[in-house]
C-alpha angles and dihedrals in degrees: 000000000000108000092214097050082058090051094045088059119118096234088051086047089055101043087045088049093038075048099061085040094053087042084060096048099035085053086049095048092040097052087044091052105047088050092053096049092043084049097051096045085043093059099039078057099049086040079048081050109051087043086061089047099051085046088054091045083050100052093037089054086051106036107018138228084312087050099049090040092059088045098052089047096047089050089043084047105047088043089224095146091052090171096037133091127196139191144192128187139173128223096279095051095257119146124243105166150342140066088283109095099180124045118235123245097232141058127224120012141011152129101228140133115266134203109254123198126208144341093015103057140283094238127097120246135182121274148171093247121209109181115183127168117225102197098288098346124082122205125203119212108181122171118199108257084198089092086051091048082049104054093045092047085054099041084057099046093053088045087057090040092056089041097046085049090045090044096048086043099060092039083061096047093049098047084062101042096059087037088060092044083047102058088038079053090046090049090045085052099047100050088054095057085053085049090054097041080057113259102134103190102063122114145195100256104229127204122242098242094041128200127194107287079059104050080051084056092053094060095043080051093054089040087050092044080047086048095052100051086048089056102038083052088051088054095043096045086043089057096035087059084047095059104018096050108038092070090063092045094052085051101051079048093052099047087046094053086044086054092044083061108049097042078066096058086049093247122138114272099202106107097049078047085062102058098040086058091050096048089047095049089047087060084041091054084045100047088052090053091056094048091055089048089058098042094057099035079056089064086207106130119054098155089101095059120107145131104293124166115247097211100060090046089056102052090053106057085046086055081050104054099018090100093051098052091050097055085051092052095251124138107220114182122152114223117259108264112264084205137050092230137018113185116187114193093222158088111304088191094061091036089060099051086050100053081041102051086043095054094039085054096048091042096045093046105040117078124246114292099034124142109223111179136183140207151186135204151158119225113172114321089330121094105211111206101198126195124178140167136178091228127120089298116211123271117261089235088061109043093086088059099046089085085059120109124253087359108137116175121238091256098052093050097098087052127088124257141084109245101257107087088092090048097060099055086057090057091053097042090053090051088054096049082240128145121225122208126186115205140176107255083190101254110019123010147269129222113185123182110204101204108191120206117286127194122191100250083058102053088044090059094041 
């Protein structure tokens, strides 16, 4: 796996970019805390200081300058103050006791380097200074700064520490991270490259708790579901008009070479003319129903769409198709409206050729004497479009096969048509986000479209 396709990730480019945010704070904070703590140790030892000041002033007022200067030997003897330095000195600089060999230049406060005698060192080192004058006499109180360097030094080590281990670890994390969205990337890729290479069933595997490269995968997995039934259909459409259409087309031929001959003997070829024509008008008729199946599988064009009231559509197409039926035998009536107004947002176009593909179908396949009916209702926020017969009905182990183009049942073969009426109505239906249910009406069957409620900003994102 290429390290700098890793790198490159998006999850490893944010924790790199969250890293150099958190280096910023964490060097402010930092800052911020290492001030605060040497301030605070800074000011407990000049408080310590002041406190040691107030006790020598003391002993001074009560013993005296004898007094103070064996106070300051025994401490420096017994080496009780390891990280203190005192210093006493009369009016002409000269030293009389203490750790502090050279007198500072200053009274009252400072943070300075004092010389130190032995055993200590002669060299200076850096204290926390109190210089107060006791009539003629100065005394030094110095306290070691090298506790509080010490404390800082290791308060920033510690802070680097913690930021080299947090850095490390969200360069880690993010290294993963962006190694596991890589190789969901390299799967996605991959099936893909089997789609294309035309293995349809493929999908994009998704994790059980999914993120969002996977909920992307989701919807890639329902488009490539939607893909494969396009193109299923495709096949399936591409090897119906093989078969299904070569029978019409032999005949047309046929017909053409009989008046051919004819016209040879001098006979009249009309009637042979005739059928070629029928039989060609029939493939053209065909030919126009698959292009509207593809137009409106294709979900291109809305700007039909629009409120219509269902009622009064329906009633048209039965005032359409009401003579037919009664020449075929067949009692067509529509059930009265159960409400006063039934508005679709829809095509009425497409809901037309539907009524009127579902009707044709019922009328064309039921024997004379047969009742279809048709409905239309609202229940919740669905409209249901209901049409049922008491013809032959259709097998249960066929009904999932009806929507498909160019399928026509055993028992429908001796009937006219061409297999895609009921096509058709799924396209529309689908168009439509409709559902579509077949049912034994015992005898006969029901085919019932469930429409839900549209409304225009959802068509426009489907």
């Amino acid at each position: 796996m290429p390290l700098a396709n890793i790198t490159a990730g998006s999850a490893f480019r944010v924790a790199v970019q969250l890293l150099a945010v958190f280096i910023v704070m964490l060097l402010v904070a930092g800052t911020v805390l290492v001030s605060a703590v040497t301030n605070t140790l800074e000011s407990e030892t000049r408080a310590q200081l002041e406190e040691e000041a107030l006790l020598f002033e003391d002993i001074y007022d009560a013993e005296g300058a004898q007094g103070l200067t064996k106070t300051i030997e025994e401490l420096g003897r017994q080496s009780v103050l390891f990280d203190h330095a005192l210093g006493l000195f009369d009016k002409d600089q000269v030293h009389l006791a203490g750790e502090v060999s050279l007198m500072p230049d200053f009274v009252g406060w400072r943070k300075t380097r004092l010389t130190l005698v032995e055993p200590q060192s002669d060299k200076e080192q850096n204290y926390h200074a109190r210089v107060l004058q006791l009539d003629s006499m100065t005394l030094v109180i110095g306290r070691s700064t090298a506790h509080i360097d010490a404390a800082r030094t290791q308060l920033i080590f510690w802070l680097l520490i913690t930021g080299v281990f947090l850095s490390l670890g969200a360069l880690v994390l993010g290294y993963l991270a962006s190694r596991r969205s890589y190789r969901k990337l390299q799967r996605m890729g991959q099936i893909l490259k089997a789609i294309a290479a035309g293995d349809m069933t493929a999908r994009i595997p998704v994790a059980e708790k999914p993120d969002q490269i996977d909920l992307i995968a989701q919807q890639m997995n329902a488009q490539l579901q939607h893909l494969a039934t396009l193109v299923n259909g495709i096949q399936a459409t591409a090897t119906a008009i093989a078969h299904d259409l070569k029978t019409p087309l032999s005949h047309a031929q046929i017909a053409l070479y009989e008046a051919g001959d004819k016209c040879d003997r001098g006979e009249d070829p009309e009637q042979e003319i005739s059928q070629a024509l029928s039989k060609l008008e029939q493939l053209n008729q065909t030919f126009d129903t698959i292009l509207r199946i593809s137009r409106i599988q294709a979900h291109t064009d809305r700007s039909n769409f629009a409120e219509v009231e269902l009622h009064g559509l329906v009633e048209k197409i039965y005032d359409l198709l009401e003579p037919g039926a009664q020449d075929a035998g067949i009692q067509l009536t529509v059930l009265p409206q159960q409400q006063a107004e039934l508005n679709l947002y829809c095509d009425a176009g497409m809901i037309q050729q539907m009524l009127i593909n579902l009707l044709t179908n019922a009328i064309t396949h039921c024997p004379s004497g047969s009742h279809v009916q048709v409905s239309a209702v609202r229940q919740g926020d669905d409209v249901l479009l209901t049409v049922e017969d008491n013809g032959p009905g259709i097998p249960e182990a066929e009904q999932d096969t009806v929507f498909k183009p160019f399928t026509r049942l055993s028992q429908s073969r001796t009937t006219p048509g061409n297999g895609l009426g009921l096509a058709l109505v799924k396209a529309v239906g689908d168009a439509h986000h409709a559902s579509i249910s077949l049912a034994d009406a015992g005898p006969g069957l029901r085919i019932q479209i469930r429409f839900p409620r549209l409304i225009p900003e959802r068509l426009s994102k489907s």
